[in-house]
C-alpha positions in Angstrom: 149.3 -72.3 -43.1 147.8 -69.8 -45.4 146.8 -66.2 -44.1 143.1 -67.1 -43.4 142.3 -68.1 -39.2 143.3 -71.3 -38.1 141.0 -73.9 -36.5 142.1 -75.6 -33.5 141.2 -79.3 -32.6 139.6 -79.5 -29.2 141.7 -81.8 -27.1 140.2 -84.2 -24.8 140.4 -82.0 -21.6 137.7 -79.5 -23.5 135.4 -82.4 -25.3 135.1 -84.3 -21.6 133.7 -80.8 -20.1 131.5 -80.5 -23.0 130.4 -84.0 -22.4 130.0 -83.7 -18.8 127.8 -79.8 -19.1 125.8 -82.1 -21.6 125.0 -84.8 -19.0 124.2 -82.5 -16.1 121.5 -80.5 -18.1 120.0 -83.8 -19.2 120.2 -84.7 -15.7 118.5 -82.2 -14.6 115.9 -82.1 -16.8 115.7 -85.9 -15.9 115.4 -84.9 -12.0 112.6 -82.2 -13.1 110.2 -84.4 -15.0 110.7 -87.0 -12.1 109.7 -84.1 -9.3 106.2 -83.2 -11.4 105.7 -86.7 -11.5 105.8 -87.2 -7.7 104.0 -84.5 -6.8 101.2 -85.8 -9.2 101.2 -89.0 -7.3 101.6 -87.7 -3.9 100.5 -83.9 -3.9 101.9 -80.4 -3.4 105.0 -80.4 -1.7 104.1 -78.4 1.3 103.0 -80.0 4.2 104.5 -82.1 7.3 105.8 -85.2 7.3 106.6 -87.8 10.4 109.7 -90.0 9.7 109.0 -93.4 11.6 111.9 -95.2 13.5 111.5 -98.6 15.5 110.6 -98.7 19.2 111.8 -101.4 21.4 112.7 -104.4 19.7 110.6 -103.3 16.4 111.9 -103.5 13.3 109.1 -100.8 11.5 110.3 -97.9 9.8 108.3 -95.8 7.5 107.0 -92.3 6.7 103.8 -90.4 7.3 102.6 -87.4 5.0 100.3 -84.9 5.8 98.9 -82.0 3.3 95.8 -79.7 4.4 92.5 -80.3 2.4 89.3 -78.4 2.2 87.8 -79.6 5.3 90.7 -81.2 7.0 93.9 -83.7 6.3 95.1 -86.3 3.8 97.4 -88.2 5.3 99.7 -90.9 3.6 101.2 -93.4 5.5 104.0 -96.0 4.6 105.0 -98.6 6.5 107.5 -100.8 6.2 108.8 -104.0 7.9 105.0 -104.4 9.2 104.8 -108.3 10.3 101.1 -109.0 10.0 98.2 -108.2 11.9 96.2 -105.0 12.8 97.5 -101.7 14.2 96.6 -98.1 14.6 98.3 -94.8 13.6 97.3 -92.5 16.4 98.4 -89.0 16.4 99.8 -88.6 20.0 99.4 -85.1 22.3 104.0 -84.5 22.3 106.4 -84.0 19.5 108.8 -86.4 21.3 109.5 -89.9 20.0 113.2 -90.0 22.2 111.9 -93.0 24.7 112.8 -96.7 24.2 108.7 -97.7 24.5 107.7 -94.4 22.8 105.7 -93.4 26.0 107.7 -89.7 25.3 104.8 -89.3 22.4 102.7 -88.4 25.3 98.7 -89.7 25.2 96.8 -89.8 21.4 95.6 -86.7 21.0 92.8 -85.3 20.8 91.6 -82.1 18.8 90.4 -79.2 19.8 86.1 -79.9 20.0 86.7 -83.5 18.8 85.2 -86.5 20.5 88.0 -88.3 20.9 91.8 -89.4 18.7 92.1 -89.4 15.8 93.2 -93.4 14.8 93.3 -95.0 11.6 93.3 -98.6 11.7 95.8 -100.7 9.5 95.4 -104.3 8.6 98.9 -105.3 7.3 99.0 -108.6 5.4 101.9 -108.8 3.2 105.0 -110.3 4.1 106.8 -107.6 6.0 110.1 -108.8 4.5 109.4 -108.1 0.7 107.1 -105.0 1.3 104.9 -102.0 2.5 101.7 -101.2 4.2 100.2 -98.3 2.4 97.6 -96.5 3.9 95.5 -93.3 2.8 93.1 -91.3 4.8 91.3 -88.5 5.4 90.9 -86.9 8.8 88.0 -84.7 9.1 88.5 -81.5 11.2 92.5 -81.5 11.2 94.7 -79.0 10.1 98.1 -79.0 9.7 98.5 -75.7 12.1 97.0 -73.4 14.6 94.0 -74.9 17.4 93.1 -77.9 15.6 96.9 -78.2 14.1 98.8 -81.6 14.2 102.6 -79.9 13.8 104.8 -80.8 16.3 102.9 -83.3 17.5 103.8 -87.1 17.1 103.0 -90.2 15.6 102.3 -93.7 16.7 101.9 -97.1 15.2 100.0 -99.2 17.7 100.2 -102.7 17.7 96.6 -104.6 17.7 93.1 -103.7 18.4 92.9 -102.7 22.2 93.7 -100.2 24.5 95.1 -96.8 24.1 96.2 -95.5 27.1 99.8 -96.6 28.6 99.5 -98.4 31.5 101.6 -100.8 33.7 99.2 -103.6 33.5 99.2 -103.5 29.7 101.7 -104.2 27.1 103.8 -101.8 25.4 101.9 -102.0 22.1 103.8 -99.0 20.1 106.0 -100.4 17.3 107.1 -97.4 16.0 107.2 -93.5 16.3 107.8 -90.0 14.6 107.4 -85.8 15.1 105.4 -84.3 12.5 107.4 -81.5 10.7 107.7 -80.0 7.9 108.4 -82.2 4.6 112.6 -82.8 3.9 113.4 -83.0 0.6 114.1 -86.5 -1.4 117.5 -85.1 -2.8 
């Protein structure tokens, strides 16, 4: 070699750690335009969320998001595994969803001043085996904290058009339940 600095050949140790930083930053930039996207679609990321499970020998499963408005709640519900027919999300008095029949939810709730619970009725008519309910409301008068605030309270998908209140000379009508928290992130 003459006197001037040599140039060394990267070996493949360095050039797969250059490849691999490469792919994480385009990952992540990836991951980035994917999260404004979302949020586009389904708004800010603060609010609560109610994560549904199946009660008794249900098979629904599905999540609820809430986000405060102007002059009360958006709430965006997707339910999956929903055989067809009509049902009810009710927002229910106790952040408790731990019983087999989901009487642990407590009664619907009702908010402070209101004139009665707050239900949203669902008519699901897809086959519950190749996809979701999607449902999108407004409740007037809700907030997602303080008198009128739905945290920590639950959430129940009722099963048909009748009755409300659990008692022993009605069915068990509640196919699924879930608290409402705050949001968990997606990754």
């Amino acid at each position: 070699m003459s006197g001037g600095a040599s140039r060394q050949r990267p070996d493949a140790a360095s050039r797969l750690r250059a490849a691999s930083a490469g792919l994480l930053c385009a990952l992540a930039a990836a991951l980035a335009a994917c999260s404004t996207v979302s949020d586009a679609v389904i708004g800010p990321r603060e609010g609560l969320e109610a994560r549904l499970r199946p009660i008794g020998a249900s098979t629904v499963t599905g999540t609820v998001l809430f986000s405060e408005r102007s002059d009360g709640v958006s709430m965006l519900a997707t339910l999956n595994s929903l055989p067809r027919g009509d049902y009810r999300i009710v927002i229910h008095a106790t952040g408790n969803c731990s019983s087999p029949n989901g009487f642990s939810a407590g009664p619907p709730w009702t908010p402070p001043g209101g004139t009665g619970p707050a239900i949203v009725s669902v008519a699901a008519t897809a086959n519950p085996e190749l996809s979701s309910t999607g449902v999108s409301e407004k409740l007037k008068g809700l907030h997602l904290d303080g008198p009128g605030g739905i945290a920590g309270r639950s959430v129940v998908i009722h099963s048909g058009s009748g009755t409300l209140e659990a008692r022993p000379d009605v069915p068990n009508n509640r196919v699924a339940c879930g608290v409402i928290g705050p949001r968990t992130p997606m990754i």
